[in-house]
N, C-alpha and C positions, 0 to 999 in steps of 0.2 A: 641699659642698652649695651654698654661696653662690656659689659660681664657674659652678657649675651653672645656677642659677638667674638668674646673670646672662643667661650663652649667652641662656638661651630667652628673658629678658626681651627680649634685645637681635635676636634672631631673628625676634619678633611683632613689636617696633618696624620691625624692616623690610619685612618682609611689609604692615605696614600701609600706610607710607608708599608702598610700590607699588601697595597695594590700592587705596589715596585717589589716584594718579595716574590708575589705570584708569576710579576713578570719574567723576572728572572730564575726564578725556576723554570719556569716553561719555557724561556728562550735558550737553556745550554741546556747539556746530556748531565742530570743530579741521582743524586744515591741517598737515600735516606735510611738509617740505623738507629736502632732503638740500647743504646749501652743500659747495665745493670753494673748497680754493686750493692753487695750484702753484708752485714755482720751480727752473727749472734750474739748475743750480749744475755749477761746475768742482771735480772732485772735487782735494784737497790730500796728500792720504796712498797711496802705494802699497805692494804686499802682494806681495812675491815670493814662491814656493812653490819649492826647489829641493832637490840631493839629491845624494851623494859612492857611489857603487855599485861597487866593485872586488873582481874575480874572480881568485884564488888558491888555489892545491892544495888549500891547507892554511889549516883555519878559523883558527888562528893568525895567519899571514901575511896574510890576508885582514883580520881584525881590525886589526893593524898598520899597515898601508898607508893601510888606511881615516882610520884615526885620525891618521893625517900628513897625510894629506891634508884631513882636517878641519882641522886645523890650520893648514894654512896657507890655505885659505877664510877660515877668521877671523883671521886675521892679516893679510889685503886689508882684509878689512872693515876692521880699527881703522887700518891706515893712510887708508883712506878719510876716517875721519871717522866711522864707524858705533858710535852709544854700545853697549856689550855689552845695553845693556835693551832695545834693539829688536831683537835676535839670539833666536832659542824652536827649539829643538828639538821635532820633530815627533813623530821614532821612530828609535829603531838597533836596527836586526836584523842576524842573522847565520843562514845557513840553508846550505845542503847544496844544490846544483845541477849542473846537467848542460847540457852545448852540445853539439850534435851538428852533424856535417857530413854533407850528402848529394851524391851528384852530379850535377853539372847536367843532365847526359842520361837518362842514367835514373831518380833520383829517389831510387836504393837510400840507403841509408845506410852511408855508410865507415868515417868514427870518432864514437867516441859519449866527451865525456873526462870526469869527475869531477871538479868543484871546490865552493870554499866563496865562498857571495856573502857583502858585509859592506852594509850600505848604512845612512846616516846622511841622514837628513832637517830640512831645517830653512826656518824663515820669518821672515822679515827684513821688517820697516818702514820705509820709505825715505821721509825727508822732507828738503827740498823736493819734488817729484814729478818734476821735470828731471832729477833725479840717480839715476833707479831705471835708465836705457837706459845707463848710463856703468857702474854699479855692477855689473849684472847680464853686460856684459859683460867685468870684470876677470873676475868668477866663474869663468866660463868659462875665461879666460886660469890660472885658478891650478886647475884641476881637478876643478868642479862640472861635470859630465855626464849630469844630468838635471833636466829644467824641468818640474815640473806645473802651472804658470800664474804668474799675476797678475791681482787685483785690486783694484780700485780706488775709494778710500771719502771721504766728508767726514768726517773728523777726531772736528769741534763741529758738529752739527746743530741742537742745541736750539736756538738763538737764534731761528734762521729758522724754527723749528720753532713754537716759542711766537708767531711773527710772524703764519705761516700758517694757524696753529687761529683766532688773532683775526678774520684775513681771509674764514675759511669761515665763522664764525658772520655775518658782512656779508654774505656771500653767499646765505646762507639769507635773513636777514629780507628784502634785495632782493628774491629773486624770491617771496618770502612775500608783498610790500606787492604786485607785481605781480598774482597772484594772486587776492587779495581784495579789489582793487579792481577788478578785472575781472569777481567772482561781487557788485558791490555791496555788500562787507562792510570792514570794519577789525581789524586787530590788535588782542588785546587782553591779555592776559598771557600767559607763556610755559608753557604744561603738561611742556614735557619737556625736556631736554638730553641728548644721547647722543653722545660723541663713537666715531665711526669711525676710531680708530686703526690705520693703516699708513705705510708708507714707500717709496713707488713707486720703486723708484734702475734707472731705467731710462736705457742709452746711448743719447746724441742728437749732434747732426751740432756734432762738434767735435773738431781735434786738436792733439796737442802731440807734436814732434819729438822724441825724446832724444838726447841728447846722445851724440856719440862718444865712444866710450869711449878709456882708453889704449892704445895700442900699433896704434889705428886700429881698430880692432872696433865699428859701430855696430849696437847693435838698435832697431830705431825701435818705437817706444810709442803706441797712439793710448786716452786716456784716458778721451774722451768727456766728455760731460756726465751728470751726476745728477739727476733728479727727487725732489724733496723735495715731498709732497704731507702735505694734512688734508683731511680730511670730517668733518662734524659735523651728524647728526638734528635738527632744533627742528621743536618739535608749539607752535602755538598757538593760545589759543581765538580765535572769530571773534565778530565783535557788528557790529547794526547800525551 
């Protein structure tokens, strides 16, 4: 019952405190601006998606093969350098499948054959981010045979992050003073704070080469840049 009673105390107490902002908003002359700030940034961490798929009679054999050959995927990787905690398994399935061949002229179909697919998925985090075009391509050299992408992330945001919230709250009071000196008024306390939380990680005009891989196999990588943005609401009251 007291637990109860709190909720609701504590439920009114907010409802009020919103209520008293609306008040006062609506009882003086308020201005409300929306500040931004941005920063491109060179993303640090890449995100391979890749995957071991082998076709055999027999779900047995199929499973086997797969799992050797997983195996020796990660066993590049730790010769690479690749700690086992930036290694995740995605999915391992194993499913009943069919390939069929038609002919090229007529279209019929000749053989139809019965096997078992096995396929292992897995996502790897590659840092430095130089070394994901060298990495990705042993992969391949040791028997990954399917790629569902890569991409591409800042690490540690918050720093920049807590940088850019400060910069949008400047933003706002700037073009707030602009504003109200333009309608002949001045700033006067603040009625509101609202911050517009997102994270615009949008690619911009920037690349980075990867590195050749061993045995001569280059995939080249273009990383991009990342947008790390804030916006933040301020309402204030206005006075002559």
């Amino acid at each position: 019952m007291i637990r109860s009673l709190f909720a609701l105390s504590f439920s009114l107490a907010l409802f009020s405190a919103a209520a008293h902002a609306d008040t006062l908003k609506d009882g003086v002359p308020n201005l409300s601006v929306i500040g931004e700030a941005y920063e491109d940034v060179a993303p640090d961490v890449a995100i391979l998606r890749f995957g071991v798929v082998t076709e055999r009679p027999s779900a047995a054999d199929a499973a086997t093969e797969n799992a050797r050959a997983v195996e020796a995927v990660l066993a590049e990787l730790k010769a690479l350098g690749v700690p086992d905690v930036e290694v995740e398994t995605l999915g391992v399935t194993l499913a009943p499948a069919t390939t069929e061949e038609r002919d090229p002229k007529t279209g019929k179909l000749k053989t139809a054959q019965k096997l078992f697919r096995a396929r292992n998925d897995l996502q790897l985090r590659v840092t430095p981010i130089g070394k994901a075009g060298e990495i990705a391509g042993s992969l391949i050299d040791k028997g990954v045979n399917s790629f569902e992408g890569v991409d591409f992330v800042v690490a540690h945001p918050e720093q920049k992050l807590d940088a850019l919230r400060r910069e949008a709250v400047k933003d706002a009071e700037r073009q707030a003073k602009i504003y109200a000196d333009a309608a002949g008024m001045r700033l006067s306390r603040v009625l509101e704070i609202r911050p517009i939380e997102e994270s615009d990680m949008r690619p911009r005009a920037f690349a980075a080469k990867a590195a050749a891989a061993r045995g001569g196999m280059e995939i080249p990588l273009r990383p991009g840049l990342q947008r790390l943005s804030a916006r933040v609401n301020i309402i204030w009251g206005l006075a002559r």
